[in-house]
C-alpha positions as CSV (number, residue, x, y, z in Angstrom):
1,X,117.0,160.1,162.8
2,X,121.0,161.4,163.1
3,X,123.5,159.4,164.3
4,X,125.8,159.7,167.3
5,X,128.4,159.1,165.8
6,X,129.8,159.8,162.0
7,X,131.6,156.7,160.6
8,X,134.4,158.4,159.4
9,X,136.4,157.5,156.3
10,X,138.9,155.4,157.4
11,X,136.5,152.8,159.4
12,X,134.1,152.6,155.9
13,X,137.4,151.9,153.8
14,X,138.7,149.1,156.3
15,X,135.1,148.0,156.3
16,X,135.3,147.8,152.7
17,X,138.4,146.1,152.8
18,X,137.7,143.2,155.3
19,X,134.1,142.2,153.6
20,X,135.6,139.7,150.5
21,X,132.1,140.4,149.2
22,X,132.5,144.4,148.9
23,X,133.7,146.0,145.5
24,X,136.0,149.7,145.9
25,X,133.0,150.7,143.8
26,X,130.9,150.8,147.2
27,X,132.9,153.3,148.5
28,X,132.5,157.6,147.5
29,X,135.0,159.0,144.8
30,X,136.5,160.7,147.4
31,X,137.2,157.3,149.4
32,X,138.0,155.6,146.5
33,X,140.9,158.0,146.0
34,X,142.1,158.0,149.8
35,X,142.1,154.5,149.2
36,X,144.7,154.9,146.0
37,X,146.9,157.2,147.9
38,X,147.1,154.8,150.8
39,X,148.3,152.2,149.0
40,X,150.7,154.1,147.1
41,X,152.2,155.5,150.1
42,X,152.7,152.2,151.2
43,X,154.6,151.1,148.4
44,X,156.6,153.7,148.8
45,X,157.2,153.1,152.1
46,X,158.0,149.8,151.1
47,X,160.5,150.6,148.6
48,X,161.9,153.8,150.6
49,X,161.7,152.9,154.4
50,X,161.6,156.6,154.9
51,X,157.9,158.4,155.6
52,X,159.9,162.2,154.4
53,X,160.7,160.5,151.2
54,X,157.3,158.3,150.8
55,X,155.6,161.9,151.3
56,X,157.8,163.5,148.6
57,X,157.1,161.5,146.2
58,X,153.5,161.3,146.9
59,X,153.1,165.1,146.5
60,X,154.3,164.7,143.0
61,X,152.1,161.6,142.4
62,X,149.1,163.3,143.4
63,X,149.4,166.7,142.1
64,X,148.5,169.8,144.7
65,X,148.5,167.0,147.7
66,X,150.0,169.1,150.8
67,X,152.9,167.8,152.8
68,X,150.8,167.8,156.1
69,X,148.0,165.4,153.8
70,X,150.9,163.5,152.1
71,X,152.2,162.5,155.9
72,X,149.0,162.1,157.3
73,X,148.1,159.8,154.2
74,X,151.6,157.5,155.0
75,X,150.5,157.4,158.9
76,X,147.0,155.8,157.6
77,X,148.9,153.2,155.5
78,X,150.7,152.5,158.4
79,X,148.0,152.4,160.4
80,X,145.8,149.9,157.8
81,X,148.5,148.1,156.3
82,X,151.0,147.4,159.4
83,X,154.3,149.4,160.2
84,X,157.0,148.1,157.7
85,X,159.6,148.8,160.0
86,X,157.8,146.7,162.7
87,X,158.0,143.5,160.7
88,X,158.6,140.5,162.5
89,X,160.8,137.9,161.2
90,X,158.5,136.0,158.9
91,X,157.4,139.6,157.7
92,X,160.8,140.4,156.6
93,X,160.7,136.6,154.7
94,X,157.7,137.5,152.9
95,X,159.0,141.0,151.9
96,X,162.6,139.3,150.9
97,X,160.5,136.1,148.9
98,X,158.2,138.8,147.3
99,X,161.2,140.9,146.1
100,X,163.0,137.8,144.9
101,X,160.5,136.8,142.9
102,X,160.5,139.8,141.4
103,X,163.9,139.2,140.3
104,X,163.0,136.0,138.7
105,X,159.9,136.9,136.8
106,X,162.3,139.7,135.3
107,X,165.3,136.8,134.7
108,X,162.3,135.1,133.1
109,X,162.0,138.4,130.6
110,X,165.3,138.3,129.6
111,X,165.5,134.3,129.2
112,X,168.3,134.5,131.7
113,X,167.7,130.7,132.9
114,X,171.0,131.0,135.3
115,X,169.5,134.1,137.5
116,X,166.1,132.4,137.4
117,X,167.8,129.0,139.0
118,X,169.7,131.4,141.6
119,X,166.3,133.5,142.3
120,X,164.4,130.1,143.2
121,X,167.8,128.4,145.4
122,X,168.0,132.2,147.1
123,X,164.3,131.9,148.1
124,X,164.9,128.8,149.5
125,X,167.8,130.1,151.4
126,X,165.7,133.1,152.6
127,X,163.0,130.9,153.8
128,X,165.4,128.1,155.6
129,X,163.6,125.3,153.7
130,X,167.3,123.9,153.2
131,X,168.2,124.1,156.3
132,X,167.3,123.2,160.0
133,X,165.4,126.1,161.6
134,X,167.1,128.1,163.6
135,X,164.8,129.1,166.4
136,X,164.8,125.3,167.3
137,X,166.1,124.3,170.5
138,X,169.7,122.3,170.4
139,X,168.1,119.4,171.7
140,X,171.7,118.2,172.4
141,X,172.2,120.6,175.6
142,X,168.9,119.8,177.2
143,X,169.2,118.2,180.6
144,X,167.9,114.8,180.8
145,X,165.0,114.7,183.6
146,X,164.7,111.3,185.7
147,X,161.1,111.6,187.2
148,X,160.7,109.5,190.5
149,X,157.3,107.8,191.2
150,X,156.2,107.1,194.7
151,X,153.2,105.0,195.0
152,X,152.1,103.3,198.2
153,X,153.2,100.0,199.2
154,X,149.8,98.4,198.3
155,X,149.8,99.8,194.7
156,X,153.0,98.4,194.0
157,X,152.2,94.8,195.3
158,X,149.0,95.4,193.0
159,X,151.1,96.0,189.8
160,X,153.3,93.0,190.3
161,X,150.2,91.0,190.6
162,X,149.4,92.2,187.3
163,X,152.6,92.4,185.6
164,X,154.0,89.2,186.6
165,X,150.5,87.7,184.7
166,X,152.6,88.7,181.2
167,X,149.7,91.1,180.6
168,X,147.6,93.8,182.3
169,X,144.3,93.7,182.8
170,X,142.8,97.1,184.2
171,X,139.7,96.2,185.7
172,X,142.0,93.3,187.6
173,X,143.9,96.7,188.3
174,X,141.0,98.7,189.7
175,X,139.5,95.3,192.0
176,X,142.7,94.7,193.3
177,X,143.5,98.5,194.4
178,X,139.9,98.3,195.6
179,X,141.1,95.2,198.0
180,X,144.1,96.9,199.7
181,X,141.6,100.6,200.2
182,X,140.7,101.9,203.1
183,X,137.3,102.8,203.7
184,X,137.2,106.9,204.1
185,X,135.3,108.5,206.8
186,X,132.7,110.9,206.6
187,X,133.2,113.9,209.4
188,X,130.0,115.9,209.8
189,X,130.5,119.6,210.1
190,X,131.1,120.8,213.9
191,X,132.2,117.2,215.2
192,X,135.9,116.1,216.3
193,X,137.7,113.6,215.3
């Protein structure tokens, strides 16, 4: 029996992707090697933040890849890893921490102890975690709200009851609300009052 519809390439790599059980192995050689060009386009991306250059360089990465596949191949790493130049702000922390640490895994080569201390207080910088965050409101200018409470006479007179008793006693609450209620009235549909 055919199929409707043929999965294309694309869907079976991001299928691939999102199962944490699946292996790259259970995808075709040819998907296998869309899947290596993807992600080197977005590194590129990454590193270039321009698609004409990411596509440049990818064309002399993968030898006798056009320019319309080399474009096409940085729209799909768009398109499965996210839009760099979309990123939201704790996007741009995670690309700025990630770089960083870079930085200080290569300090860390070269026994440079002072760049790997100014890597780790720079990532705490980046990521405000010495500092108050500043998306919070300034709690200072807020307007303070007085809420008034009406209550009918008889509820009141039913809370002093209970409060002048030094402590409150709910169900005393409930009978004594149940004292000063009026009985409702049950209208029939049609009839007048």
């Amino acid at each position: 029996m055919n199929s409707l519809f043929k999965v294309s390439n694309y869907d079976q790599i991001v299928a691939n992707l999102k199962d944490p059980e699946a292996d790259t192995s259970t995808l075709t050689p040819h998907q296998q090697q869309l899947l290596a060009r993807w992600n080197e386009a977005f590194t590129l991306l990454r590193n270039y933040h321009s698609t004409a250059d990411a596509a440049a360089i990818l064309m002399k990465r993968f030898p006798g890849l056009s320019r319309a596949t080399a474009y096409r191949d940085c729209a799909n790493a768009q398109s499965l890893f996210g839009d760099i130049s979309q990123s939201t702000k704790q996007g741009i922390k995670h690309l700025s921490t990630e770089i960083l640490r870079d930085a200080i895994n290569i300090a860390r080569i070269k026994n440079n102890e002072m760049g790997m201390i100014a890597g780790a207080k720079e990532i705490a910088n980046v990521n405000g975690v010495n500092q108050v965050d500043p998306d919070l409101p300034d709690f200072s200018k807020l307007e303070h709200n007085t809420y008034n409470i009406s209550m009918p006479e008889n509820a009141i007179k039913a809370l002093q009851v209970l409060i002048s008793g030094g402590q409150i006693n709910l169900g005393g609450l409930v009978n004594e609300m149940a004292n000063h209620a009026e009985d409702a009235q049950i209208v029939e549909d049609g009839e007048s009052s």
